[in-house]
N, C-alpha and C positions, 0 to 999 in steps of 0.2 A: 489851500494847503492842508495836507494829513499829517500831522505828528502822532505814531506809536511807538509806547514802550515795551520792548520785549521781543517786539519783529512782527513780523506778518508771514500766515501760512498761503503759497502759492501752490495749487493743485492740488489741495488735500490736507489733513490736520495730521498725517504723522511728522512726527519730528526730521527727515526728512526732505519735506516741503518747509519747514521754516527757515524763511531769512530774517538771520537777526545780525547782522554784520556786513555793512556798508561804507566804502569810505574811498576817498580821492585826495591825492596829493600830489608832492613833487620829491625827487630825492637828488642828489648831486652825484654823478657817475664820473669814476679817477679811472684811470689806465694804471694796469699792474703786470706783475708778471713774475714768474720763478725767480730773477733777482730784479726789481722794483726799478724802472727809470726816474729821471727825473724829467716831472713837462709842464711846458706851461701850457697854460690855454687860454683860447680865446673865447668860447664858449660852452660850458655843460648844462645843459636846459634837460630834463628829464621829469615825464610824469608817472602817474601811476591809476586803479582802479583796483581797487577790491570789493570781488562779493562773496563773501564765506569764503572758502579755504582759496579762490582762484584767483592769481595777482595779474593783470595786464600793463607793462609797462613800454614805454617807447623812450629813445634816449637820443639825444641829439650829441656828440662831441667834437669841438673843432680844434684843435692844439694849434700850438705856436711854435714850437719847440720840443725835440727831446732829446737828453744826451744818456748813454748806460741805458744799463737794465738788458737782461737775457732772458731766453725760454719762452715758454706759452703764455704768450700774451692775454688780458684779463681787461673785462672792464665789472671794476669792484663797484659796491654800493649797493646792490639791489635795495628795495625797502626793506623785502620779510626775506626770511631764510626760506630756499627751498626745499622742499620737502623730501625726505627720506627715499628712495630707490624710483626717483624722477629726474630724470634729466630730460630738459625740455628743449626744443629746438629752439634758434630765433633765426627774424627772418630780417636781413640787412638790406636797406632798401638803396644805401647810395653811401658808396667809400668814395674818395678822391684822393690823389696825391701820397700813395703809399708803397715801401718799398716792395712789398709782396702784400696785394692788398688781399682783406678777410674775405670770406666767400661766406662764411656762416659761422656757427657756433650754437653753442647751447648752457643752459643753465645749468651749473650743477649740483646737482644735491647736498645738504646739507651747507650749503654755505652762501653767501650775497651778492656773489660773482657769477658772471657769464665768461665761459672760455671760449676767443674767438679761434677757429678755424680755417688755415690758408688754402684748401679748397676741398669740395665735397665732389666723390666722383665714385658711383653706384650706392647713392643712397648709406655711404660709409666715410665719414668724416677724417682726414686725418689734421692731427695733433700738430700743429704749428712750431717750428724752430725760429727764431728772432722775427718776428712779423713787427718789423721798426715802421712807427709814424716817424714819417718828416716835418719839417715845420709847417704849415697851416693844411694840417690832415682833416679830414673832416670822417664821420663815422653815424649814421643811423641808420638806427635798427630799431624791432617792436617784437615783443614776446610775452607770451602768455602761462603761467606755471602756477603749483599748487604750494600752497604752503601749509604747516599745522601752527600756525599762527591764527 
């Protein structure tokens, strides 16, 4: 085992090469949206990675239910806030069971949410109207964004 405090410089001694900010957890990922549904779920497992300013998170969500709620659907919680004039893509590896299922979405700045997108079509996302989970909807995805955290 190495234990340091202060970080360790990689490729060189400017401040730059130093990593001094490492760390791994989990956070709990809600569904949201311009007016907020209500859902149950059966499962939100979600982790994360940080090394200095770049967050890598993967989210798992399975609902049970959802009644209400309108607009551009949201999955809230990120851990860190993303970071100022970045919006980051994510990349959804496997929806099931949804009225208009997401196709993609992206992180967006300034805030702990991810906007998903009901389909991307020349590399130009469009903005989702009611994109409704049904009951035992399932949703994962994995993305990578910066934060000044």
């Amino acid at each position: 085992d190495l234990y340091l405090s202060g970080g360790v410089y990689l490729g060189g001694i400017g401040a730059a090469n130093k990593l001094d900010d490492f760390e791994t957890g989990s956070w709990t990922p809600t569904f949201g949206a311009t007016s907020n549904p209500t859902m149950g779920y059966n499962s939100q497992a979600a982790v994360y990675t940080k090394v200095g300013n770049l967050v890598s998170v993967t989210c798992k969500i399975i609902t049970t239910s959802r009644s209400g709620g309108s607009g551009q659907l949201t999955v809230d919680g990120l851990p860190f806030t993303v970071a100022a004039n970045v919006d980051c893509p994510i990349y959804i590896g496997f929806n099931y069971n949804w009225t208009t299922p997401p196709n993609g979405g992206s992180c967006q700045q300034n805030t702990t949410h991810v906007l998903l997108y009901s389909s991307i079509a020349n590399n130009t996302a469009s903005a989702p109207v009611d994109i409704v989970a049904s009951g035992n909807s399932y949703l994962i995805f994995s993305a990578t964004y910066r934060t000044n955290s």
